[in-house]
FIKEBA-562986 format. One record per residue: y, z, x negated of N, C-alpha, C in turn; residue number from 1; residue in one letter. Coordinates in nm, 2 decimals, decimal comma. Each point is the difference from the previous one (the first is absolute). Layout:
REM residues N
+--------+--------+--------+---------+--------+--------+--------+--------+--------+-----+-----+
: nnorth :    nup :  neast : canorth :   caup : caeast : cnorth :    cup :  ceast :   n : res :
+--------+--------+--------+---------+--------+--------+--------+--------+--------+-----+-----+
:      Y :      Z :      X :       Y :      Z :      X :      Y :      Z :      X : NUM :   A :
...
+--------+--------+--------+---------+--------+--------+--------+--------+--------+-----+-----+
This chain:
REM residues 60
+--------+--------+--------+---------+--------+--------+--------+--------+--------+-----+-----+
: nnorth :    nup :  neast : canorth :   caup : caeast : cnorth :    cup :  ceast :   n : res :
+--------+--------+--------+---------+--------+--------+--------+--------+--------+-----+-----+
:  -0,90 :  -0,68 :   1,10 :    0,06 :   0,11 :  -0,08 :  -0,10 :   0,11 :  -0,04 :   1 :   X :
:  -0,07 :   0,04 :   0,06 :   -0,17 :   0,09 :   0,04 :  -0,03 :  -0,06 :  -0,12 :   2 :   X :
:  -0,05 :  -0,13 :  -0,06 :   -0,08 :   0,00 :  -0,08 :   0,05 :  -0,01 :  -0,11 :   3 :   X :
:   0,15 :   0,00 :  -0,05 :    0,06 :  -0,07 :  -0,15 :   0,02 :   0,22 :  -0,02 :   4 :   X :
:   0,02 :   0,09 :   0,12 :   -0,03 :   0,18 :  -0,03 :  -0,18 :   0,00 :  -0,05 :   5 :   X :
:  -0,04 :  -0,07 :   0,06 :   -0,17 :   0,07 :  -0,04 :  -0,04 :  -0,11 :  -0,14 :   6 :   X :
:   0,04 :  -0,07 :   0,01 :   -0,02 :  -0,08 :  -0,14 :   0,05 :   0,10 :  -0,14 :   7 :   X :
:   0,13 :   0,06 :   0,05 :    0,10 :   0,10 :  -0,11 :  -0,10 :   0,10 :  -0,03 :   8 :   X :
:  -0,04 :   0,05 :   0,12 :   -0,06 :   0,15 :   0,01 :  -0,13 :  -0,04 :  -0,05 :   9 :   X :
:  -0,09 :  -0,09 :  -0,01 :   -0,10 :  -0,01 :  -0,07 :   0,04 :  -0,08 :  -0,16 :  10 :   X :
:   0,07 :  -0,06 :   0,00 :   -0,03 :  -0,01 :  -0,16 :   0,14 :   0,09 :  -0,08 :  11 :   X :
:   0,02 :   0,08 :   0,05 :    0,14 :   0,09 :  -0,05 :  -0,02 :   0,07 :  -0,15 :  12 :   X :
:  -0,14 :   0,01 :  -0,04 :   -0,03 :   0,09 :  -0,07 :  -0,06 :  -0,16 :  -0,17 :  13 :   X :
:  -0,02 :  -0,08 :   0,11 :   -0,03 :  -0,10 :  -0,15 :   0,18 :  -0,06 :   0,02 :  14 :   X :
:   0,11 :  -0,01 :   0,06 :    0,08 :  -0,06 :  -0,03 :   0,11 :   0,11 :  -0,11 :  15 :   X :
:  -0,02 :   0,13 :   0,03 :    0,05 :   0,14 :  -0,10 :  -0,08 :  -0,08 :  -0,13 :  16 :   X :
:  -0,14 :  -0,01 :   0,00 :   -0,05 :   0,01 :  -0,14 :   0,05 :  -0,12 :  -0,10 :  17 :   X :
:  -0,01 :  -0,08 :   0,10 :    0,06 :  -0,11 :  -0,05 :   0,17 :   0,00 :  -0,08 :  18 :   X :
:   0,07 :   0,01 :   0,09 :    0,09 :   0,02 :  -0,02 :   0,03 :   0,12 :  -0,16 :  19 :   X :
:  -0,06 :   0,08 :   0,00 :   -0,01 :   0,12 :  -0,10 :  -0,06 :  -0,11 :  -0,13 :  20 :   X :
:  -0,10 :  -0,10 :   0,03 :   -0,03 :  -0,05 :  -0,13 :   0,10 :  -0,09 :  -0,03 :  21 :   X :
:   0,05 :  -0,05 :   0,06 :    0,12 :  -0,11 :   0,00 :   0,10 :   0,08 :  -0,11 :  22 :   X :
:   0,06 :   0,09 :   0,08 :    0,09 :   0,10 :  -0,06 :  -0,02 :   0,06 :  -0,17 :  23 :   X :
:  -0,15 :   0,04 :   0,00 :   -0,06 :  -0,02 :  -0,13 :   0,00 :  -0,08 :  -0,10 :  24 :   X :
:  -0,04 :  -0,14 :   0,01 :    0,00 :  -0,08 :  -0,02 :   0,15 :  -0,07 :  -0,10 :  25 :   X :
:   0,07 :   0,02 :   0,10 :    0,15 :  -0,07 :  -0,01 :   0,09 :   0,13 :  -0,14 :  26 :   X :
:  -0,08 :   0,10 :   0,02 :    0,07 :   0,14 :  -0,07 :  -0,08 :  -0,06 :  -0,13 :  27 :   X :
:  -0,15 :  -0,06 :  -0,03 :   -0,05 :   0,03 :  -0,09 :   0,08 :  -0,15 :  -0,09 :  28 :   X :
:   0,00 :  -0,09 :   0,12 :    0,03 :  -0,13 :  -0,07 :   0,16 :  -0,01 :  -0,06 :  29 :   X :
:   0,10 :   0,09 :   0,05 :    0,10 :   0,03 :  -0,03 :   0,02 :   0,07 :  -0,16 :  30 :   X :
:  -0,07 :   0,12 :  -0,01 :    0,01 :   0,04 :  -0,12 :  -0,17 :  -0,04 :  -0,11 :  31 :   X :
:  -0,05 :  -0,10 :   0,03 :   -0,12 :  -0,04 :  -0,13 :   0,12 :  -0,04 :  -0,12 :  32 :   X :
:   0,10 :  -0,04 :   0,00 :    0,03 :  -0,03 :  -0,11 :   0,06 :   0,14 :  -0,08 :  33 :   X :
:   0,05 :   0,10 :   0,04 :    0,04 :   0,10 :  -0,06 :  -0,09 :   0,08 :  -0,02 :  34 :   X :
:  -0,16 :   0,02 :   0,08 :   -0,14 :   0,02 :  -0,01 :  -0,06 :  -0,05 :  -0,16 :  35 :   X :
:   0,04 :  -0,14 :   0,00 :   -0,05 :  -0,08 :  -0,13 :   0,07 :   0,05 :  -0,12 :  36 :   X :
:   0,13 :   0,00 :   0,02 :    0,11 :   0,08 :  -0,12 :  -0,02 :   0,13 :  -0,06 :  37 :   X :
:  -0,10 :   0,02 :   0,07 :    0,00 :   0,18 :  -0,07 :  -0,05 :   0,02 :  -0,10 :  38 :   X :
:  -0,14 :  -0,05 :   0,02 :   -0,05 :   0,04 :  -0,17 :   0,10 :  -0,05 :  -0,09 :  39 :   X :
:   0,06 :  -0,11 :  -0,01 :    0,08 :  -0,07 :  -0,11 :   0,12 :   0,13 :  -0,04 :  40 :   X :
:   0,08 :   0,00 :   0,15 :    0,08 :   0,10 :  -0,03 :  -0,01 :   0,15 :  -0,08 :  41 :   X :
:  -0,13 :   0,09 :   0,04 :   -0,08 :   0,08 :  -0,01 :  -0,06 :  -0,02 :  -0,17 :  42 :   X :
:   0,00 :  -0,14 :  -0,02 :   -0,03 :   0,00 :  -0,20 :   0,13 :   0,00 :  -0,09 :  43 :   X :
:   0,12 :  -0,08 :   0,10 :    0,10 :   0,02 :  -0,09 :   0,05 :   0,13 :   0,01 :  44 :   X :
:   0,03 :   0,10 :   0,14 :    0,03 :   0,10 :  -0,05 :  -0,08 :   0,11 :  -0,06 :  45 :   X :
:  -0,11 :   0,00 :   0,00 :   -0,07 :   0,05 :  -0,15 :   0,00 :  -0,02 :  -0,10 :  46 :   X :
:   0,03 :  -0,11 :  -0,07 :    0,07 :  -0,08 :  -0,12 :   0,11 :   0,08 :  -0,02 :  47 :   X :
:   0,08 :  -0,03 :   0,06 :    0,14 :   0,08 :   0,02 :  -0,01 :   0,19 :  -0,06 :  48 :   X :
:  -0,06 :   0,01 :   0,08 :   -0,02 :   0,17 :  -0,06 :  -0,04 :   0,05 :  -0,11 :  49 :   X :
:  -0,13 :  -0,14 :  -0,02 :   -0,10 :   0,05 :  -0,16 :   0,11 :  -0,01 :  -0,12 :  50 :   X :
:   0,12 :  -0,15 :   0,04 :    0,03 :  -0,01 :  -0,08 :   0,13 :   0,14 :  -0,04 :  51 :   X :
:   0,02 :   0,05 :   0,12 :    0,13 :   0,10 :  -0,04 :  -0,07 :   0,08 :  -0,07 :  52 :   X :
:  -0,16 :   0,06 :   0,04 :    0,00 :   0,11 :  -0,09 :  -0,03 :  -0,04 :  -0,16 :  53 :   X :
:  -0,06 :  -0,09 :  -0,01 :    0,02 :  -0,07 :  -0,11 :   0,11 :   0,03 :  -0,13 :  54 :   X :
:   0,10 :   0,00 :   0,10 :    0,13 :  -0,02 :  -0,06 :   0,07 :   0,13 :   0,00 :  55 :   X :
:  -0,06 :   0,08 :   0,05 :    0,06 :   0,16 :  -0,02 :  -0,06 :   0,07 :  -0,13 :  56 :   X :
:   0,08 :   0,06 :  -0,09 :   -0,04 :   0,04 :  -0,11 :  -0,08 :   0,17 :   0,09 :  57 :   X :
:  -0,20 :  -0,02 :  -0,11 :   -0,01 :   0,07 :   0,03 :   0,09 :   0,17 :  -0,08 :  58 :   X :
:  -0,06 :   0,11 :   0,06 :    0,03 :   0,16 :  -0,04 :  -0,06 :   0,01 :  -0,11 :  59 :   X :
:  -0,07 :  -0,03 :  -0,07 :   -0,11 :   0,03 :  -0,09 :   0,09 :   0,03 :  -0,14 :  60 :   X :
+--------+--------+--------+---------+--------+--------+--------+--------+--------+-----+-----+
C-alpha cells in the first residue's frame, strides 16, 4: 500500500499535466470543426452587410 502512496506522490505532478493536456486536447478536437467554419462564416456575413449598404439609398 506504501508504495502504490509514493508512486502517487512522486509522479502526481506529471499525471495533473497530463491529464490537463488530455482535457485540452479533447476541447480542441471537439470544436476544430466550428474553428474551420469561421472564416467561411466570417466572409458570408461580410457579404451580407456590403450587400445591405449597397442597397441603402445614399443622402446625397
Amino acid at each position: 500500500m506504501n508504495h502504490i502512496k509514493d508512486f502517487f506522490y512522486n509522479k502526481s505532478d506529471v499525471i495533473i499535466v497530463l491529464i490537463i493536456l488530455i482535457a485540452a486536447g479533447l476541447l480542441i478536437y471537439d470544436r476544430v470543426g466550428v474553428i474551420m467554419d469561421y472564416p467561411q462564416k466570417f466572409a458570408e456575413d461580410n457579404k451580407v452587410q456590403v450587400e445591405e449598404q449597397a442597397e441603402e439609398p445614399s443622402a446625397e
